[in-house]
N, C-alpha and C positions, 0 to 999 in steps of 0.2 A: 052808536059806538061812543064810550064815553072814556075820554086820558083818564088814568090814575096815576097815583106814585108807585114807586116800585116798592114802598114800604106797603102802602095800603092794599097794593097788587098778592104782596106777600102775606097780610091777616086775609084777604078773601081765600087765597088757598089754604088756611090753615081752615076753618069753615067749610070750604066746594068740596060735595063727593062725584070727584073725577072719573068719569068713564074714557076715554082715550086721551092722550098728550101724543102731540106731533111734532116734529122737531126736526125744521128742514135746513138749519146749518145759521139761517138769518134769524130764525124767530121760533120759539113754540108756542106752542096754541093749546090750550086744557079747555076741553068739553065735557061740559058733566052739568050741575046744577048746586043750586043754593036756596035751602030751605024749599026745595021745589021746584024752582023754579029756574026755568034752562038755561045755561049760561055758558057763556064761550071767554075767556081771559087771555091773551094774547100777549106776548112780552117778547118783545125785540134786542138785536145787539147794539142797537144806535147808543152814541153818548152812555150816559151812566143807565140805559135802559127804558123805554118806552114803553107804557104798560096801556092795555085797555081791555073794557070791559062791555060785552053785548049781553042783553038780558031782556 
């Protein structure tokens, strides 16, 4: 799992073709992939926002 910014968080979604977003009140989570490859993006309400990325 690696931090991003919430700006850098913001171009990987403009890029990821998302197959499900969950959104449990704290955080949501987009599942899908990028250029292929599987990828989970994660962004929190903490502070000005928490972002991370599994791949």
């Amino acid at each position: 799992m690696k931090h991003v910014s919430p700006e850098h968080a913001t171009d990987l979604l403009e890029v990821m073709t998302i197959a499900q977003s969950i959104d449990n009140g704290t955080t949501i989570t987009h599942h899908g992939h990028i250029e292929g490859q599987p990828t989970i993006l994660i962004s929190t309400c903490r502070g000005e926002g928490d972002c991370y990325i599994i791949q």
